[in-house]
C-alpha positions as CSV (number, residue, x, y, z in Angstrom):
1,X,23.5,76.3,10.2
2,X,21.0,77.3,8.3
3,X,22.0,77.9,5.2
4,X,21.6,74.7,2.8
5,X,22.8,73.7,-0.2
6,X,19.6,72.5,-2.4
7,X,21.9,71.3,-4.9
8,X,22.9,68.3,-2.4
9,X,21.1,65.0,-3.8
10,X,17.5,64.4,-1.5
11,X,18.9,62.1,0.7
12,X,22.1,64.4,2.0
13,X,20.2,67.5,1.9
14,X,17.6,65.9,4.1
15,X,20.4,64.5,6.2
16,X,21.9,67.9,6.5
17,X,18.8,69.4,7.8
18,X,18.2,67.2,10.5
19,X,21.8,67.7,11.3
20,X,21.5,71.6,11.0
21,X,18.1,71.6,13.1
22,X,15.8,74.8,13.6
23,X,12.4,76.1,12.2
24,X,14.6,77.3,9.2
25,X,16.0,74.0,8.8
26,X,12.4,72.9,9.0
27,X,11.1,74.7,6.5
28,X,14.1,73.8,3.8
29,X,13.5,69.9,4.6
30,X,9.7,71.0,4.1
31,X,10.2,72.7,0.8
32,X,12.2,70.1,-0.4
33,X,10.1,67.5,0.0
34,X,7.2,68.7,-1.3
35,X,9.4,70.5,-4.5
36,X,11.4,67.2,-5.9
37,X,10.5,65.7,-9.0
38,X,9.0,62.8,-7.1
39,X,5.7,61.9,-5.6
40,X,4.9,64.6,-2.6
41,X,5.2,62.4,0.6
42,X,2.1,61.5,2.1
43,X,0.9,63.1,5.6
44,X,3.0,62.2,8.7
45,X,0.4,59.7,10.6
46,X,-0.8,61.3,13.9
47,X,-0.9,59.4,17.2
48,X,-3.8,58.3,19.6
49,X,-2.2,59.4,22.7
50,X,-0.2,57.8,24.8
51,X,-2.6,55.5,26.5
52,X,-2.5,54.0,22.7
53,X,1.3,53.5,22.7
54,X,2.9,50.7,24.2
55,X,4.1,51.1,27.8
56,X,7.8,50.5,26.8
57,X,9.6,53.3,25.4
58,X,12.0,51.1,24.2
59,X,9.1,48.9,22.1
60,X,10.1,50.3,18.8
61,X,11.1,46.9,16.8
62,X,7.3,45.9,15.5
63,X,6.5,49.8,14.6
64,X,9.4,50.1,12.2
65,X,10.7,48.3,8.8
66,X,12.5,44.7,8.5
67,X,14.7,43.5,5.5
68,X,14.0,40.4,3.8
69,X,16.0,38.2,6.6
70,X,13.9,39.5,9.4
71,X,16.3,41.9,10.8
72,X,14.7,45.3,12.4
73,X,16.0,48.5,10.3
74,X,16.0,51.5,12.8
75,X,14.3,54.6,11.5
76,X,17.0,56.7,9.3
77,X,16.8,59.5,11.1
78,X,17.7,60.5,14.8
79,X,18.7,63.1,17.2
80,X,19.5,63.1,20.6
81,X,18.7,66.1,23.7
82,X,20.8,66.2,26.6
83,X,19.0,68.0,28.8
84,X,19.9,69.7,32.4
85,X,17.0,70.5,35.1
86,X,18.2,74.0,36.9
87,X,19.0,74.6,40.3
88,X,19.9,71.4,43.0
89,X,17.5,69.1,44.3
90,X,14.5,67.6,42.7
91,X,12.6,69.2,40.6
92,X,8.9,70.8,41.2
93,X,5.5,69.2,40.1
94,X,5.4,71.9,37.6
95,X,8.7,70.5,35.8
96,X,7.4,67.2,36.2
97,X,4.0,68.8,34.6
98,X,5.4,70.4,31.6
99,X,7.1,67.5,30.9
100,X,4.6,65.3,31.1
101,X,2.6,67.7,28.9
102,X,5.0,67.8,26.1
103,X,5.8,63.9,25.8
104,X,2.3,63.2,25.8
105,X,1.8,66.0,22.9
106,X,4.5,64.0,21.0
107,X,2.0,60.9,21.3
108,X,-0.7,62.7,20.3
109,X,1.3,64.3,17.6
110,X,2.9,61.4,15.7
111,X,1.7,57.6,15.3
112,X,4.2,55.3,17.0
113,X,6.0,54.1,14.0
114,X,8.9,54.4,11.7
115,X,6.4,56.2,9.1
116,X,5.3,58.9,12.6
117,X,8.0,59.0,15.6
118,X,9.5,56.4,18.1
119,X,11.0,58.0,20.7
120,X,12.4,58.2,24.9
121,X,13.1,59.6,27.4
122,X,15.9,58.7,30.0
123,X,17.3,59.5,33.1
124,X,21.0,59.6,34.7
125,X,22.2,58.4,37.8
126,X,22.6,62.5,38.3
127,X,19.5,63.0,38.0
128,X,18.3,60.8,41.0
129,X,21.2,61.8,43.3
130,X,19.1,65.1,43.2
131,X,16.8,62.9,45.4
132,X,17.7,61.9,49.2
133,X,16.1,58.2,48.8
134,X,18.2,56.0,46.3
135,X,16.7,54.6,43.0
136,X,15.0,51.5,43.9
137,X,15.3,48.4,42.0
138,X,17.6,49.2,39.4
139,X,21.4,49.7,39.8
140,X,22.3,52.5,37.9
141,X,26.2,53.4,38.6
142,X,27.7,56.3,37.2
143,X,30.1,56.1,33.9
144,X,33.5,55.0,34.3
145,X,36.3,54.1,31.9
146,X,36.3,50.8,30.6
147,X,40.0,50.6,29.2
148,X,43.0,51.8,30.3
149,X,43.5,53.2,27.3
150,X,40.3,55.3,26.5
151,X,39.3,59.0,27.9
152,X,35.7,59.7,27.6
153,X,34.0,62.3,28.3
154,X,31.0,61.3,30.5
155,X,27.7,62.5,29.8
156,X,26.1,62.6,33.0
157,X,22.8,65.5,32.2
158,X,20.0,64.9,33.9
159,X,17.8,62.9,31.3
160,X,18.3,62.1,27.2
161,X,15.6,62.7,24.5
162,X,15.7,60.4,21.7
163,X,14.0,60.8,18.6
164,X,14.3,58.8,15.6
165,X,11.8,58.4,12.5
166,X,12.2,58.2,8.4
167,X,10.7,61.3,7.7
168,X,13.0,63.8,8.4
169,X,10.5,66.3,8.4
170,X,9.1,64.6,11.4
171,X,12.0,64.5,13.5
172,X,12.6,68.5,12.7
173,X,9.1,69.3,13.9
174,X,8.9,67.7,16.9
175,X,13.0,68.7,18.3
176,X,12.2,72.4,17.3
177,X,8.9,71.9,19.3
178,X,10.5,70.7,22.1
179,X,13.3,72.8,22.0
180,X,10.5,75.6,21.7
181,X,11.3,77.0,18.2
182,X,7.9,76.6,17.3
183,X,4.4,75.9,19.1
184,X,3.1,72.7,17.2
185,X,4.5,69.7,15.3
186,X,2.4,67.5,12.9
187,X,-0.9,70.3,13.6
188,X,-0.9,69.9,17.5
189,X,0.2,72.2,20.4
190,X,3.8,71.0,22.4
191,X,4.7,72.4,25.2
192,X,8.3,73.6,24.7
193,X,10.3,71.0,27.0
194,X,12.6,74.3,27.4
195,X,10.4,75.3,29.7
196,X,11.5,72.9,32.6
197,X,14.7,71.7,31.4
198,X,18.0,73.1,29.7
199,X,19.1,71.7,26.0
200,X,23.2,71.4,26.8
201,X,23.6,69.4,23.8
202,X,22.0,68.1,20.8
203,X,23.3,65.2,18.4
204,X,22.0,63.7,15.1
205,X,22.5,60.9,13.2
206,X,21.3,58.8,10.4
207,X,21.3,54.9,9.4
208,X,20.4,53.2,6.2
209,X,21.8,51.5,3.0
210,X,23.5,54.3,1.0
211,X,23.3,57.4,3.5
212,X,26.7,56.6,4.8
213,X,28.3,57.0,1.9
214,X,26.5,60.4,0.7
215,X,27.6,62.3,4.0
216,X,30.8,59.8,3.8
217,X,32.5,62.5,1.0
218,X,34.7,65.3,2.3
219,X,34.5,64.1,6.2
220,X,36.8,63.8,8.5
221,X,38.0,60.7,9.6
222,X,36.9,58.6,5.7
223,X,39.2,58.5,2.8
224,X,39.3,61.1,0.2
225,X,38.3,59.0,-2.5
226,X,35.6,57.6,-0.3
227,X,35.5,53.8,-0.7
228,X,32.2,53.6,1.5
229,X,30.2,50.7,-0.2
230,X,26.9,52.3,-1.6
231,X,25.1,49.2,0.1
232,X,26.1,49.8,3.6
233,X,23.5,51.6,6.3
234,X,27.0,52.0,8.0
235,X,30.2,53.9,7.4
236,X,32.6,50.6,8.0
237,X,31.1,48.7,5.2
238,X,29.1,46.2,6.9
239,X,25.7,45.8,8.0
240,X,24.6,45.1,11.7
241,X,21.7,44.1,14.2
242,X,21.7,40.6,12.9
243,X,18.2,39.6,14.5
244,X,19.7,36.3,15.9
245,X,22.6,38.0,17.6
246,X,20.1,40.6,19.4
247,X,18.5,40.5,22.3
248,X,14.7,41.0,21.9
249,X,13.5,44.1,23.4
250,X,11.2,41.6,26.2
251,X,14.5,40.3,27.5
252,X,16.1,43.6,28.3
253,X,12.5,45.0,30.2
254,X,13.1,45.1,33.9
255,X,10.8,42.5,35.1
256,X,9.8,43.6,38.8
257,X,10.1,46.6,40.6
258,X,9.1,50.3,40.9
259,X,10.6,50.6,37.4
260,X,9.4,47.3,35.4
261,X,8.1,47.7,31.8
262,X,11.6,49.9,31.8
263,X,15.1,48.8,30.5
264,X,18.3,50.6,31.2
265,X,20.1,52.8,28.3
266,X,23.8,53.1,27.4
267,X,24.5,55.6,25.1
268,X,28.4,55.9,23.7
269,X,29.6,58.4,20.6
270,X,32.6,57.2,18.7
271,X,35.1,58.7,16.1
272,X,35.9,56.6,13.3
273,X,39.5,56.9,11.9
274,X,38.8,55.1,8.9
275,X,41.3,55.7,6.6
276,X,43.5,53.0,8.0
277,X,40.4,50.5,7.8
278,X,39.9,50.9,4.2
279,X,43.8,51.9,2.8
280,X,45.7,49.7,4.9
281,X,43.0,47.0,4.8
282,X,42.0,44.6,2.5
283,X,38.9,43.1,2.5
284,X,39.3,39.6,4.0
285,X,41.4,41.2,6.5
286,X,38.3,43.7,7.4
287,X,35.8,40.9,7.8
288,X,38.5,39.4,9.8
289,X,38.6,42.2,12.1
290,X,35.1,43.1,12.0
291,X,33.6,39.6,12.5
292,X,36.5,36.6,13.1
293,X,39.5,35.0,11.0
294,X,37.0,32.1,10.2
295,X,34.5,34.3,8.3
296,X,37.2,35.6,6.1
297,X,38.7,32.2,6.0
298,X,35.5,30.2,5.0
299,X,34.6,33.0,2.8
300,X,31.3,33.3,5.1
301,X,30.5,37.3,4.1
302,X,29.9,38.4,0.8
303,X,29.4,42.0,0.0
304,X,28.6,44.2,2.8
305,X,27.0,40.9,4.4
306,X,23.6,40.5,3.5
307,X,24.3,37.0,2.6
308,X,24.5,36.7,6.4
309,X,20.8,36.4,6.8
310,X,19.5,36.9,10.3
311,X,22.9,35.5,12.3
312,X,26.3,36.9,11.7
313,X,27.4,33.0,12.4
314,X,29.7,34.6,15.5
315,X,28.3,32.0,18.2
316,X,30.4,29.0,16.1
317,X,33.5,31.0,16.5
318,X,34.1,32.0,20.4
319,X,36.3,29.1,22.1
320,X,40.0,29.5,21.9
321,X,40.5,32.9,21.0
322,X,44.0,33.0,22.1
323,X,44.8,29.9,19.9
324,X,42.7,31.6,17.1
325,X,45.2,34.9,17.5
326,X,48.0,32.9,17.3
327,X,47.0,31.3,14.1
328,X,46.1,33.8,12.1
329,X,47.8,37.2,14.1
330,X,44.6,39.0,14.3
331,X,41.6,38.8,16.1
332,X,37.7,39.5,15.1
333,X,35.5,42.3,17.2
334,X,32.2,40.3,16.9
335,X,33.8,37.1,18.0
336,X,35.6,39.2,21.5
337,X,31.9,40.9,22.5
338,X,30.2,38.3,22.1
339,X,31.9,35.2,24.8
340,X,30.3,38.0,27.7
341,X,27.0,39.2,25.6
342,X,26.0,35.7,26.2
343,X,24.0,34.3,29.5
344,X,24.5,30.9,30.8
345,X,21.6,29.7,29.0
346,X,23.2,31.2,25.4
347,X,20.6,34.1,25.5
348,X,21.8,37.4,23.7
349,X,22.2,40.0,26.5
350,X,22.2,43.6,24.8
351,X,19.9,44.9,22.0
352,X,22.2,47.1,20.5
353,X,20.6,50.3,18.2
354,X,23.8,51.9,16.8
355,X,23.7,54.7,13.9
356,X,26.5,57.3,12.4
357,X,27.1,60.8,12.5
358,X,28.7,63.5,11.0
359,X,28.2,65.9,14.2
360,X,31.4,68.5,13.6
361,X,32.0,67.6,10.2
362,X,33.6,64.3,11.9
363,X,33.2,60.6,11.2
364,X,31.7,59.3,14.3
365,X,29.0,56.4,15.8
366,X,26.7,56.7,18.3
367,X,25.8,53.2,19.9
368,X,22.8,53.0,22.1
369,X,22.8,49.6,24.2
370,X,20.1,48.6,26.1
371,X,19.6,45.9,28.9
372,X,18.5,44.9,32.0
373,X,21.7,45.7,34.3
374,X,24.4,48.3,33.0
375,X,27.0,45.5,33.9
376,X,26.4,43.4,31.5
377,X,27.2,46.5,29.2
378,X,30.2,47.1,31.1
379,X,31.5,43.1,31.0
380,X,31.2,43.3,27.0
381,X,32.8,46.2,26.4
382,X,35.9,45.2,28.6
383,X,35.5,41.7,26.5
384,X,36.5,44.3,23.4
385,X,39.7,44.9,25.4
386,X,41.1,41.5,24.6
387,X,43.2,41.4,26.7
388,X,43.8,37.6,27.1
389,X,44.4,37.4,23.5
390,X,47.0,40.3,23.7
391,X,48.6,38.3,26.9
392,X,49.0,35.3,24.2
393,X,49.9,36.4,21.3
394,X,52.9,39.7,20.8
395,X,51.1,40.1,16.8
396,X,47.9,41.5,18.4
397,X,48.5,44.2,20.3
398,X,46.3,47.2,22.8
399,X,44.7,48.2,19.4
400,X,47.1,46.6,16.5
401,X,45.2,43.3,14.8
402,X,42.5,43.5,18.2
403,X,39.2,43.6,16.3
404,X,38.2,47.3,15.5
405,X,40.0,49.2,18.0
406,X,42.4,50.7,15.7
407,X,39.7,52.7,14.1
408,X,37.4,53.7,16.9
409,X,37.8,56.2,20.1
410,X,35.0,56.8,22.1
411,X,34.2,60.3,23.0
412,X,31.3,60.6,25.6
413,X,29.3,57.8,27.7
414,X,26.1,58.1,29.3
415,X,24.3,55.6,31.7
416,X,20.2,55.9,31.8
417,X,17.2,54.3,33.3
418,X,14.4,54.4,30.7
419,X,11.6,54.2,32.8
420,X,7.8,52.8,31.6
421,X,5.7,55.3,29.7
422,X,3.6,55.8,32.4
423,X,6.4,57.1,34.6
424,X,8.4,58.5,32.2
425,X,8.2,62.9,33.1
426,X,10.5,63.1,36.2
427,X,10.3,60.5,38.1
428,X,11.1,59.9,41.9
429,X,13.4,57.4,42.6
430,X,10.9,55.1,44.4
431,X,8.4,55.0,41.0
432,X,5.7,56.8,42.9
């Protein structure tokens, strides 16, 4: 697409061109900016390299904004390259050289920050069975389903780009770069990444208070008369990432071995069928399936649930929950995930950095987990199954009254290994 529609309010249209992509899409998001009423943005800041950024890829959450509770808002913007290496076997030093080159030109490009542009790179268990020596020191198993009842399709490319910022213009520049579309982003030279790898897909997506609901009209999957709350950064009315009920980005960084500094990456797209959320739902029984039956009992959530603070309150509400289904015939997502997003010692397991997307005109999420060991991915999402509480109770059911499942199917599923900076351009499976 490249065609947009400049009568589309700022927000959407810049929404629509990250979504459309391209140097045309570029130049539209460009124009726009600098044509509005309002102030012309300032410069994108530039970067000092990547000996200046941290070594974690995945150290994003003290370069980007925080709401008045504390809690990290991701940058509103993002897209995501699958990419393919050609041929079989491992690739050559000059892969490994041109990506190195056009990552690092990223870092020079953009200053590591919401206001510049945080992003990754990550690799699939795919990508090191091109090796004959196994990955060592992380256990990276390929995708599998995680419920009897869901199909995904598993994304299993050789390695992920992720790019996120809040100026739109910045994420344009440096995908088209990469994608080589043009020869610079932000004033400096990027290698195209095209060079050494294959683009088989590319996804976009947005997050913030009041973007949902602008793309939210005339999409697939949301009610006609689209009852998105303006207040909501997501499409299910409700905001998310409560600080308290994250992990913090030291806690999911691999501690020892070839691959420490790194964290591994779980990346799942979701539709939303959310007609039945908001038509058939009221609103105590949404924050009852969203969070538990004791939020919307004690009246705990207010609005889209900024009143929450910096803790959703879900930790006071996990013993029982077959007695709790019973009561009340329903049963809250928050309150299933999080009895296995818990260690022994009541630490927070995943940091979870979810956004939406109207990729194909369709309702959908895409949910980035990360964490030390994909298992303890794996354990929470089968805690979403409830299947203990569906044993106890004949009102909650495989998706009927069983948190959110009756409104989301997931679509793809990709395991990573985001490796540190410094060995983040193709790396061997033994971090040399």
């Amino acid at each position: 697409m490249t065609d947009l529609d400049d009568s589309l309010p700022r927000r959407e249209f810049l929404k629509a061109a990250v979504a459309a992509g391209g140097t045309a899409a570029l130049s539209a998001c460009v124009g726009r900016l600098a044509g509005d009423d309002t102030a012309t943005p300032p410069p994108i800041p530039t970067g000092d390299g990547p000996d200046a950024h941290p070594d974690r890829q995945h150290a994003w959450n003290d370069y980007t904004r925080t709401d008045d509770a504390g809690n990290t808002l991701l940058p509103r913007h993002q897209v995501l390259l699958y990419c393919d290496l050609p041929d079989d076997g491992p690739p050559t030093e000059a892969a490994r050289e041109t990506v190195a080159a056009a990552l690092d030109a990223l870092d020079e490009a953009y200053a590591w920050s919401h206001e510049g542009l945080l992003h990754s790179v990550a690799y699939s268990p795919a990508y090191f069975d091109r090796y004959e020596t196994p990955l060592a020191g992380v256990e990276l198993p390929r995708p599998e389903p995680l419920a009897d009842f869901e199909t995904p399709e598993f994304d299993e490319q050789d390695l992920l780009v992720h790019l996120a910022s809040d100026r739109p213009d910045a994420v344009l520049a440096a995908d088209a770069a990469l994608r080589g579309e043009r020869e610079t982003a932000n004033g400096v030279a990027v290698p195209s990444l095209t060079d050494a790898v294959t683009v088989a897909d590319r996804r976009t997506g947005f997050v913030g208070a009041g973007l949902p609901r602008e793309r939210g009209a005339g999409l697939e999957g949301v009610p006609a008369d689209n009852p998105i709350p303006e207040a909501s950064p997501l499409f299910m009315g409700f905001v998310a990432g409560f600080r308290r009920n994250q992990a913090s980005e030291s806690f999911v960084t691999l501690a020892a071995g070839p691959f420490a500094g790194g964290t591994t990456k779980v990346v799942s797209n979701w539709r939303q069928r959310l007609a039945d959320w908001y038509e058939e739902q009221s609103y105590d029984e949404r924050v009852t399936e969203l969070f538990s039956p004791q939020h919307a009992e004690q009246g705990l959530v207010e609005g889209v649930g900024e009143t929450l603070g910096d803790d959703s309150g879900i930790d006071a509400f996990l013993e029982n929950l077959p007695e709790v289904a019973r009561e009340h015939g329903r049963i809250g997502h928050a309150q299933k995930a999080a009895r296995a997003n818990r260690d022994a010692d009541g630490n927070v397991l995943l940091l979870r950095r979810h956004f939406e997307s109207t990729d194909d005109d369709v309702a959908s999420l895409h949910f980035p987990s990360l964490q030390r060991d994909v298992r303890e991915f794996e354990a929470v999402r089968r805690a979403m199954n409830g299947v203990d509480v569906t044993d106890a109770t004949p009102a909650v059911r495989q998706r009927v009254n069983n948190g959110i499942l009756e409104y989301v199917f997931v679509r793809h599923r990709g395991y990573f290994l985001v490796p540190p900076r410094a060995k983040r351009a193709l790396p061997r499976p033994d971090g040399e």
